[in-house]
N, C-alpha and C positions, 0 to 999 in steps of 0.2 A: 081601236077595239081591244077589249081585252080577252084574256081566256072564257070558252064557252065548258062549264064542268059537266057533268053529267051524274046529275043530283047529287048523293053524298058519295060519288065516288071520284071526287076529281083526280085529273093525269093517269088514266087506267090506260088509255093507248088502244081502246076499245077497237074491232073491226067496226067500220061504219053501218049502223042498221042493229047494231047490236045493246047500243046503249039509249039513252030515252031523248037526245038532241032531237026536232022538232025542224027536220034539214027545208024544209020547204021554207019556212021562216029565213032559216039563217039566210038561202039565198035570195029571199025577197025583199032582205034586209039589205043584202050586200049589191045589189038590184038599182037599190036607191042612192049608194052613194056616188060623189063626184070622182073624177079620176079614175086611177085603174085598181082596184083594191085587190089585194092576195088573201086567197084561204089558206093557210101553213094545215096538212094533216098529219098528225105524228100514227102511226099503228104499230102494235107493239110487233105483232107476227109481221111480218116483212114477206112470207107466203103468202096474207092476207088482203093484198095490197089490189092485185086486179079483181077478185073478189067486191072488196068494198070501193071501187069504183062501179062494175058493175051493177050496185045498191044503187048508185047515184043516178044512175042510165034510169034504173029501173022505174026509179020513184020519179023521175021526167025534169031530174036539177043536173044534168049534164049530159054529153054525149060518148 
């Protein structure tokens, strides 16, 4: 897999939920593959972090 951007702003380190990724996809993409695959999230605010996990809970792609 390679980098997912977020439209013309690629590598912005965006909180999750903030930029225009389409996360129900990505995990239903990552859903289907074989093995165990890694999502790497980079955020640039590092305060940001349980926040946009949170996001993640919220929107029903983790717990």
């Amino acid at each position: 897999m390679g980098r997912i951007g977020a439209g013309f702003y690629p590598d912005r380190h965006w909180n999750l939920g903030d930029g225009s990724i389409h996360w129900h996809a990505v995990f239903a993409t990552l859903a289907k593959l074989e093995g165990n695959p890694r999502l790497i999230i980079e955020i640039k605010d590092k305060s940001k972090i349980r926040a946009s996990a949170a996001y993640l809970a919220s929107i029903g792609v983790a717990e």
